[in-house]
C-alpha beads as a LAMMPS data file, in Angstrom:
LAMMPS data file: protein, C-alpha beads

85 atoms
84 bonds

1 atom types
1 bond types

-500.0 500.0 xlo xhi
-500.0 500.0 ylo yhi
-500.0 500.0 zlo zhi

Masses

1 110.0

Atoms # bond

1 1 1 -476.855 363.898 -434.467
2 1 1 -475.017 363.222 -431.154
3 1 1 -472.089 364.903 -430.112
4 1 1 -470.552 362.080 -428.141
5 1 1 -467.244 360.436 -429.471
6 1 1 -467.808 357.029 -430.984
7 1 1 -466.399 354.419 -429.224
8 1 1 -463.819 352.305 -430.481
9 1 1 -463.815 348.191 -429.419
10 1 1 -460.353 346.652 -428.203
11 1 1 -460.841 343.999 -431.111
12 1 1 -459.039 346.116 -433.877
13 1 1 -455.981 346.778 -431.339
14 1 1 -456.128 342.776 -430.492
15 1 1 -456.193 342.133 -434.536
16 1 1 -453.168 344.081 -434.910
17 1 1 -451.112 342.881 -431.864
18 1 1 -451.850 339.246 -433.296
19 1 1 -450.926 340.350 -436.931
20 1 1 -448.029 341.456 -435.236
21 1 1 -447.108 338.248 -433.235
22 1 1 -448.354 335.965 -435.447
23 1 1 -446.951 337.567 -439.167
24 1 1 -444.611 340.497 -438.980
25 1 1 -442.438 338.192 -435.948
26 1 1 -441.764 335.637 -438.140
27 1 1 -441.408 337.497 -441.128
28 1 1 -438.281 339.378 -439.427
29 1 1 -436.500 336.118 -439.407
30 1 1 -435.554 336.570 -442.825
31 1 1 -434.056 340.436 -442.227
32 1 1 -432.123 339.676 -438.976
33 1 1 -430.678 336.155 -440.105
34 1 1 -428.946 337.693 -443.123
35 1 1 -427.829 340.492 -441.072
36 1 1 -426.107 338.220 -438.698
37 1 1 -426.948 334.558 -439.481
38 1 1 -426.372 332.279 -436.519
39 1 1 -425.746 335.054 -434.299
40 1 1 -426.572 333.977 -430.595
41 1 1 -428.868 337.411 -430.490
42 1 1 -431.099 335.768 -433.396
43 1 1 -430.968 332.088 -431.959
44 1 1 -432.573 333.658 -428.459
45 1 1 -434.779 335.825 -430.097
46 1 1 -436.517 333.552 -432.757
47 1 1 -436.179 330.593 -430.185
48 1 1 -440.182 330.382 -430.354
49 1 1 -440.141 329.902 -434.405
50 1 1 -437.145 327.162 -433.882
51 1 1 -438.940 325.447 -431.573
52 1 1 -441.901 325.222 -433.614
53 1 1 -440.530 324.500 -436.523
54 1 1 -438.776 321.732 -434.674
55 1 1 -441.446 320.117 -434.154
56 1 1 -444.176 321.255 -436.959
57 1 1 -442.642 319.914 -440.479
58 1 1 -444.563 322.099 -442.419
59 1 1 -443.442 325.146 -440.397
60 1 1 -439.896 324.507 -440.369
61 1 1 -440.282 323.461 -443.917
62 1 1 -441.811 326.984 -444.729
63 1 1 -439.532 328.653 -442.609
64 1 1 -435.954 327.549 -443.974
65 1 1 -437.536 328.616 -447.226
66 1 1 -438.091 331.818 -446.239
67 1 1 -434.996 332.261 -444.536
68 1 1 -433.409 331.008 -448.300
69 1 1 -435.028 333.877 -449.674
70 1 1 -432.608 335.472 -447.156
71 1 1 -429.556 333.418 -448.271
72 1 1 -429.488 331.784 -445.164
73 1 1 -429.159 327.866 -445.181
74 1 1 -431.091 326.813 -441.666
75 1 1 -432.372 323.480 -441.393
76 1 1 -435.035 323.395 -438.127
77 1 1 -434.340 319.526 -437.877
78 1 1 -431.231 320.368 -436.036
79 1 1 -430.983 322.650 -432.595
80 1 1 -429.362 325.596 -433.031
81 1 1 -428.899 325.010 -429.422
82 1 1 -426.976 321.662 -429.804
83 1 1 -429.641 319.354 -427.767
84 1 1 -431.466 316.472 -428.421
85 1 1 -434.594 316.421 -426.387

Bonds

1 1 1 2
2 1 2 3
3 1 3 4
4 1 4 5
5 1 5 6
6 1 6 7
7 1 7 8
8 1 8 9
9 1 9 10
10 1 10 11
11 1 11 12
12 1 12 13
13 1 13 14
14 1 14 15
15 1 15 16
16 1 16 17
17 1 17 18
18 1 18 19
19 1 19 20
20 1 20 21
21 1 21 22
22 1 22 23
23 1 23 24
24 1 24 25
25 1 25 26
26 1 26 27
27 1 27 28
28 1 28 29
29 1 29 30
30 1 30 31
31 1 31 32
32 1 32 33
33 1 33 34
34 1 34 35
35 1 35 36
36 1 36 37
37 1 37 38
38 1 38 39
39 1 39 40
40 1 40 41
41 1 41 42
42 1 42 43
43 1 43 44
44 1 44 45
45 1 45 46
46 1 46 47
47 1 47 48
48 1 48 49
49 1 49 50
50 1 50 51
51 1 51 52
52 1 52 53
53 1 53 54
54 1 54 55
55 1 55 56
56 1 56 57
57 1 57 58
58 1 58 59
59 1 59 60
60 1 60 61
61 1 61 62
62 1 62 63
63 1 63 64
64 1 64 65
65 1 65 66
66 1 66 67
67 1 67 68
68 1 68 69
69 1 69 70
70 1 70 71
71 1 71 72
72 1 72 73
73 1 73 74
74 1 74 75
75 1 75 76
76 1 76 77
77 1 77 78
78 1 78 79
79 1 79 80
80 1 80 81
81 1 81 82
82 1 82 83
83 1 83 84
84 1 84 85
């Protein structure tokens, strides 16, 4: 048997930074919007998941479901920065 340290690959700290981004980001929607709902602290923070949803119906129809969960009533159709481009 050897009695050099395994080495460990940079893939399981890349699956958990994108579990991170990708799962536990969006999932603190829910947390911080019934904390403060429409606070301009949450609309800067979860600007990327409004702007997705803007644009991906399924997201922003998943996403305002969540965020009922929450008790929040945010519809991703609208800005919640008041433009129209």
């Amino acid at each position: 048997m050897s009695d050099e340290p395994k080495k460990r690959g940079s893939w399981g700290w890349i699956g958990w930074a994108l579990l991170a981004v990708f799962v536990l980001y969006p999932l603190s929607m829910g947390p911080a919007w019934r904390i403060a709902p429409g606070s301009d602290f949450n609309v800067t923070m979860y600007s990327p998941v409004f702007w997705a949803s803007r644009y991906c119906r399924p997201m922003g129809d998943a996403a305002s479901q969540y965020l009922r969960l929450w008790g929040a009533e945010v519809y991703f159709y609208d800005s919640p920065f008041g433009d129209d481009d």
